[in-house]
N, C-alpha and C positions, 0 to 999 in steps of 0.2 A: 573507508576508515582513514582516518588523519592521525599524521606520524610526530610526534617532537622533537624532532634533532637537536640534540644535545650540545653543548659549545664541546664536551669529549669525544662525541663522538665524530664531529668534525675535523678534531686536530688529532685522532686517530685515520682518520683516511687521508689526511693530510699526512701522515708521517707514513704511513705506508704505501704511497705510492712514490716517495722517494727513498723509502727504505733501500737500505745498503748490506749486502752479506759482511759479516764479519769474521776479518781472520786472524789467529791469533798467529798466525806468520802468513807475509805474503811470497810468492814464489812467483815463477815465471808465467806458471800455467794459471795463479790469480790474474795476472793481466791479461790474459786472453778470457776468462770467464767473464771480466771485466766488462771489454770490448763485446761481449757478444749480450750480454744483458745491458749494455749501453751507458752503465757507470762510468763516468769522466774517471781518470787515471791521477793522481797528484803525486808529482814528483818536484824534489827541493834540490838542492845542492847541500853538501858537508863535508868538513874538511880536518874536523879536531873531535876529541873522547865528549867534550860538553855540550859542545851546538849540534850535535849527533844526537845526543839522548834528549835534548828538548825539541828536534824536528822529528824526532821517533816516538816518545811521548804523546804528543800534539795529532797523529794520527795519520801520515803522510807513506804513502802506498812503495814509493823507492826516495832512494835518497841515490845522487848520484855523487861518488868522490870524482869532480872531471878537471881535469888539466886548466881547466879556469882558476885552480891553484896558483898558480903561474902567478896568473895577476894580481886578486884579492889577496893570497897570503905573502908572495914576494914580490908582490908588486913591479913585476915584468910588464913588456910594452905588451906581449902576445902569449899566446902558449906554447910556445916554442923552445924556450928553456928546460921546462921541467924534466926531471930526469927518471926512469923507471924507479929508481930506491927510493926518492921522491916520492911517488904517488903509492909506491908499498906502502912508507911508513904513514901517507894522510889515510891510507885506505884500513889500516888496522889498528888505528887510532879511531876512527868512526867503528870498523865494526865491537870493538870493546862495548862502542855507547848504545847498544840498539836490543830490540826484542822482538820486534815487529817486522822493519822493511826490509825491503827487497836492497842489497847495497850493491849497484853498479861503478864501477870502475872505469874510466877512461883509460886504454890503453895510448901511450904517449909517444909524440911524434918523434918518430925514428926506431920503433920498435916495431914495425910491421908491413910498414909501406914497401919496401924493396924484396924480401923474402919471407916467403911463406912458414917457413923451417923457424930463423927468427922471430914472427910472429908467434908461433906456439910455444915457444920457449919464453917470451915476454906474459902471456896470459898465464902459461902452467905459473910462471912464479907469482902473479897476482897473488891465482888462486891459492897456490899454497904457502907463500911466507904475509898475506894479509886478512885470509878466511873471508873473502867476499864472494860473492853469489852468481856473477860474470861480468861481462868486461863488456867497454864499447868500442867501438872503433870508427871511424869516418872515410868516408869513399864508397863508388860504384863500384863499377865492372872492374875498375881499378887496380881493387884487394880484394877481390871475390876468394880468388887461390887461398890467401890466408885466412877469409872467411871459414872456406872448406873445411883447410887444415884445424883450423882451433876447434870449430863443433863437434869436427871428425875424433877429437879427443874426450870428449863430451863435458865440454866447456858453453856455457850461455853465451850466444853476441847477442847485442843490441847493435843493430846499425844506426848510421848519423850521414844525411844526404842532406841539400840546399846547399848554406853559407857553410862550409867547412872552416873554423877558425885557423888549423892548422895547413891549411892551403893560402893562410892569406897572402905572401909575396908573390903565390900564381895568379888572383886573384885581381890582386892590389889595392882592395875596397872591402867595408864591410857592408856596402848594399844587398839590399833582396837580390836573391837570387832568381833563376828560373822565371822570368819574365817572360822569355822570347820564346818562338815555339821548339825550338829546336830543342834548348837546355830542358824545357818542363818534358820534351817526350822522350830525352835522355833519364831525368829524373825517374818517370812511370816505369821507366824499363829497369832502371838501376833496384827500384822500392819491387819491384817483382821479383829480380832476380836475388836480391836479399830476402825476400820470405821465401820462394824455394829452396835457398842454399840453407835454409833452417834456422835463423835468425829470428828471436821470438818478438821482437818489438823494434821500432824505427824513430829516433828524433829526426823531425824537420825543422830547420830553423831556420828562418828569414824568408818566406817562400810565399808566395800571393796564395790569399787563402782561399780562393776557387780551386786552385791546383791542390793545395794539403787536404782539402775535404775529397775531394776525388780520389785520391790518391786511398784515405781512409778508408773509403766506401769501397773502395776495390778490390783490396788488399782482406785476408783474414786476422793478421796479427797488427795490434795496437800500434797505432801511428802518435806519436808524442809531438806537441808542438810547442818552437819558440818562436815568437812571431810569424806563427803560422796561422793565425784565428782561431776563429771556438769550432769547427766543423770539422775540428780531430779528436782523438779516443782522449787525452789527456793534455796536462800541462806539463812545461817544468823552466823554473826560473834561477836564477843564483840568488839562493838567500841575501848575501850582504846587499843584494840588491835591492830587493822585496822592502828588505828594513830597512833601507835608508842608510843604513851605513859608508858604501860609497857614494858619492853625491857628483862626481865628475861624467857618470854613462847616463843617458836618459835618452833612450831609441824609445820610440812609438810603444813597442810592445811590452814596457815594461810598467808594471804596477808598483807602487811604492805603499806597503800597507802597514808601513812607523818613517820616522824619521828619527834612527838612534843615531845619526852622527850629530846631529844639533843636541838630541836628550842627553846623549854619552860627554859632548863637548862639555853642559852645563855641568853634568855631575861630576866634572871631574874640576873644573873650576870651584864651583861648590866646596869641594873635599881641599881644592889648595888653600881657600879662603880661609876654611875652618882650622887647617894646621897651623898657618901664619899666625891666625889671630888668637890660638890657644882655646877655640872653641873644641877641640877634637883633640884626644880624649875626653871626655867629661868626667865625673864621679861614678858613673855606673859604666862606663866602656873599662875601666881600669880594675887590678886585681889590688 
């Protein structure tokens, strides 16, 4: 007997084998459902009530408010500035615009590194003067202790291994990390002892992508990559990057999917044009 396949019923088995669960809130334990049915993870950056509800909108799984504030919004050389009431107020500014994601917090440098005690006291006020979801933090064996202590509260970490940005004066570079064998079997040990210590998800950034897919594969909770390759559970980029809106950073791993600083330069040229020359207001903009 001969079958007719239909062009519907083709672009039905086409869509359901990349079918996606849908939620109408994601949570932490969505990211590991995530990771284990093999769905990539997409995460943005956000920093304000607006570009919050259009990266929330648009259908993006966490939104992270991270200390890259620093730069993009006050345009600092590092993240090294930013201050805790600082990332309060970007952080409950985004959660106002949301419905949907997961809103992660960066905890900011000098809030956790030294004292564990401090560290809990820097995420409890996250979570309670910004209403966000849990916080991240960066370092190994490091800040484990503050790891402890903050889950120990029952507060969400997301850990952050590789290029730590707020390590950069120990550093002194922002190259790949974890090259040499020493650092990557530091790395493996550091990403293990972050998911026992209860830690539901891991950014890697900067890190050769033989190492981050391993590191995935080994591990049970979602491994997040920035210039990490595709051989990890998810992504996550800084919006004003994506758009085009800053135009000075352009590492390998970044995709530019607009270019709003040249469309934004025009349009606002445009609109000088129009004032000068009395085209703006017209008869129908005016009351």
């Amino acid at each position: 007997m001969r079958f007719k396949i239909s062009t519907f019923t083709v672009q039905f088995v086409t869509n359901m084998s990349i079918a996606k669960k849908e939620y109408k809130r994601i949570t932490t334990k969505s990211l590991v459902d995530m990771k284990s049915r093999g769905e990539k993870i997409s995460m943005l950056t956000a920093y304000d009530y607006t570009m919050a509800k259009i990266v929330d909108s648009a259908g993006i799984d966490v939104i992270l408010v991270g200390d890259s504030a620093s730069n993009v919004m006050a345009g600092h050389e590092t993240t090294l500035p930013i201050t805790l009431n600082e990332m309060i107020y970007h952080a409950s500014s985004v959660v106002r615009g949301i419905e949907r994601s997961l809103i992660v917090v960066d905890l900011p440098f000098g809030t956790y590194q030294s004292d564990p005690k401090e560290a809990l006291r820097s995420a409890i006020r996250i979570m309670k003067e910004s209403g966000g979801h849990a916080v991240k933090l960066e370092g190994g064996k490091e800040v484990k202790e503050s790891v402890k202590r903050i889950l120990k509260a029952g507060i969400p970490v997301m850990g952050h291994l590789g290029l730590t940005p707020q390590s950069i004066y120990k550093f002194g570079t922002y190259t790949v990390r974890a090259k040499e064998e020493e650092e990557a079997e530091q790395l493996k040990k550091d990403a293990l002892m972050l998911e026992k210590a209860g830690c539901f998800a891991i950014v890697l950034e900067k890190v050769p992508a033989k190492l981050a897919e391993e590191v995935a594969k080994s591990l049970h909770v979602p491994i997040i990559g920035i210039g990490a390759g595709g051989g990890v559970d998810g992504q996550v980029l800084v919006t004003h990057d994506m758009l085009g809106m800053t135009h000075e950073f352009n590492p390998r791993f970044l995709r530019r999917y607009l270019d709003l600083y040249s469309e934004m330069t025009h349009a606002f040229q445009d609109y000088i044009n129009d004032v000068k020359s009395g085209d703006f207001p017209n008869d129908k903009e005016q009351y």
